[in-house]
C-alpha positions in Angstrom: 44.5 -43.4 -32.9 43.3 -41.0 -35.6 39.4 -41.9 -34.4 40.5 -40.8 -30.4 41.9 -37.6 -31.7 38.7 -36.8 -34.3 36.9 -38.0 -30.8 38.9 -36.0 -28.8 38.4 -32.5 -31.2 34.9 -32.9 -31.2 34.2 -33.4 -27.6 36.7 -29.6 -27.9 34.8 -28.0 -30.2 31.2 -28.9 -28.9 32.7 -28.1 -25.2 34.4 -24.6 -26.8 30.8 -24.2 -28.3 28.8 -25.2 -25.6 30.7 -23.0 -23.2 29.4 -19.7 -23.9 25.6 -20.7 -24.1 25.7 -22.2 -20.6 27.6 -19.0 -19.4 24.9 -17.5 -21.3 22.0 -19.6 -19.1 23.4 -18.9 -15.7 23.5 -14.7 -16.8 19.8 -14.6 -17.8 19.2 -16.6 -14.7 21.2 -14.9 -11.9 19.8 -11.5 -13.7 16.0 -12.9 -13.7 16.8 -13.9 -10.1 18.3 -10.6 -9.0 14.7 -8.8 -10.8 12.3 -11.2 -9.1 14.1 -10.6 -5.4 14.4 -6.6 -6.4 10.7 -6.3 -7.5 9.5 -8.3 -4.3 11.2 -5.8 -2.4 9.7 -3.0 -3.8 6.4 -4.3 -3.9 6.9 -5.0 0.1 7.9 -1.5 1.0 5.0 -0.2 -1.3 2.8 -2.4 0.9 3.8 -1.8 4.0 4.0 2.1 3.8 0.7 2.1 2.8 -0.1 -0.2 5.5 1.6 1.6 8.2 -0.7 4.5 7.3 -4.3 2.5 7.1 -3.2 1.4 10.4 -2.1 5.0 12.0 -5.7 5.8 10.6 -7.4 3.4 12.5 -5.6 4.2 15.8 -6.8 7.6 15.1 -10.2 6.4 14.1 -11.4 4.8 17.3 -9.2 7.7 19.1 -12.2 9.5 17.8 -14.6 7.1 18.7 -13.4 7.0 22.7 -13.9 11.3 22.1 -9.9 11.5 22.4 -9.6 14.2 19.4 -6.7 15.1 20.2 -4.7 13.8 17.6 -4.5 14.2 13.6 -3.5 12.3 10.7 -0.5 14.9 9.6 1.4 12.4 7.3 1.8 13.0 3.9 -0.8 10.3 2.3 0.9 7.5 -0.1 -2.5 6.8 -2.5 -5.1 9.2 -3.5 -7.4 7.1 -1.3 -5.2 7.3 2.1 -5.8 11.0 1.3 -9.5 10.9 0.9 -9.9 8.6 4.3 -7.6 11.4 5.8 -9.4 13.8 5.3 -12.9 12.5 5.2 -11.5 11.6 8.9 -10.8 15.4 9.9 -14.2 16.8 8.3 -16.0 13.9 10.7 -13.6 15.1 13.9 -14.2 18.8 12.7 -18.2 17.8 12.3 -18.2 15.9 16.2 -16.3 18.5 18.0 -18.8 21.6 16.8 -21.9 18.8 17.1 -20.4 18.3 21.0 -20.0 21.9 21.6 -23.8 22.6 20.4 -25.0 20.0 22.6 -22.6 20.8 25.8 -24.6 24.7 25.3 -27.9 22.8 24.8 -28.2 24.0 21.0 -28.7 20.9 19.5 -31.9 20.1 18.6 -33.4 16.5 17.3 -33.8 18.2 13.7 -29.9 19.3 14.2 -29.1 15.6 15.2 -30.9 14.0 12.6 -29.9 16.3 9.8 -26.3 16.5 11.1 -26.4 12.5 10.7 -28.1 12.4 7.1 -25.4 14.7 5.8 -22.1 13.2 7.1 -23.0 9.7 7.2 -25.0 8.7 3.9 -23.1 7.0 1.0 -23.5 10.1 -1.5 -21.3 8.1 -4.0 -21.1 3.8 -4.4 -18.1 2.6 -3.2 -16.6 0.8 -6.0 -14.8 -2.8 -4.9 
């Protein structure tokens, strides 16, 4: 009888013990869970704002390229590069509309076109990858 109660105890004490560590385990699990699921989220609505934006650009971009100027990239830009497309964007709308309206009054010349199109369109900087 003595050895089923020493059993007995110990199984007690190594369950009282044993207890709090898998308590323990399920915390730093549920909480690890809980981080991965926030931090996915976030990274998701980071992405897709900036997504939403490179898209609007786009639309606007071959807008442009049907001549429908008529719209502009007004949003408030999420990246430092969304802002340089932006407005690298408006200088080229700003640049076609006063290139149309010299060659609507006849004022463009071949030297206007062909310095018009070495200045806005040649890589002046490598685009890093």
């Amino acid at each position: 009888r003595n050895e089923r109660k020493d059993k007995a105890r110990r199984k007690y004490e190594k369950d009282a013990f044993l207890t709090p560590m898998y308590k323990f385990q399920i915390l730093i699990f549920v909480s690890l869970f809980i981080g991965v699921v926030l931090i996915a989220f976030y990274v998701n609505f980071i992405s897709k704002r900036s997504t939403n934006q490179l898209l609007k650009l786009g639309t606007i971009a071959s807008q442009y390229g049907n001549g429908n100027f008529s719209n502009d990239f007004t949003d408030e830009p999420y990246s430092k590069d969304i802002g340089i497309l932006s407005r690298a964007l408006a200088d080229m709308k700003t640049d076609l509309l006063e290139y149309i309206e010299k060659e609507k009054s006849g004022e463009a010349t071949m030297e206007d076109v062909k310095k018009f199109l070495d200045k806005k369109y040649k890589m002046k900087e490598p685009v890093n990858a």
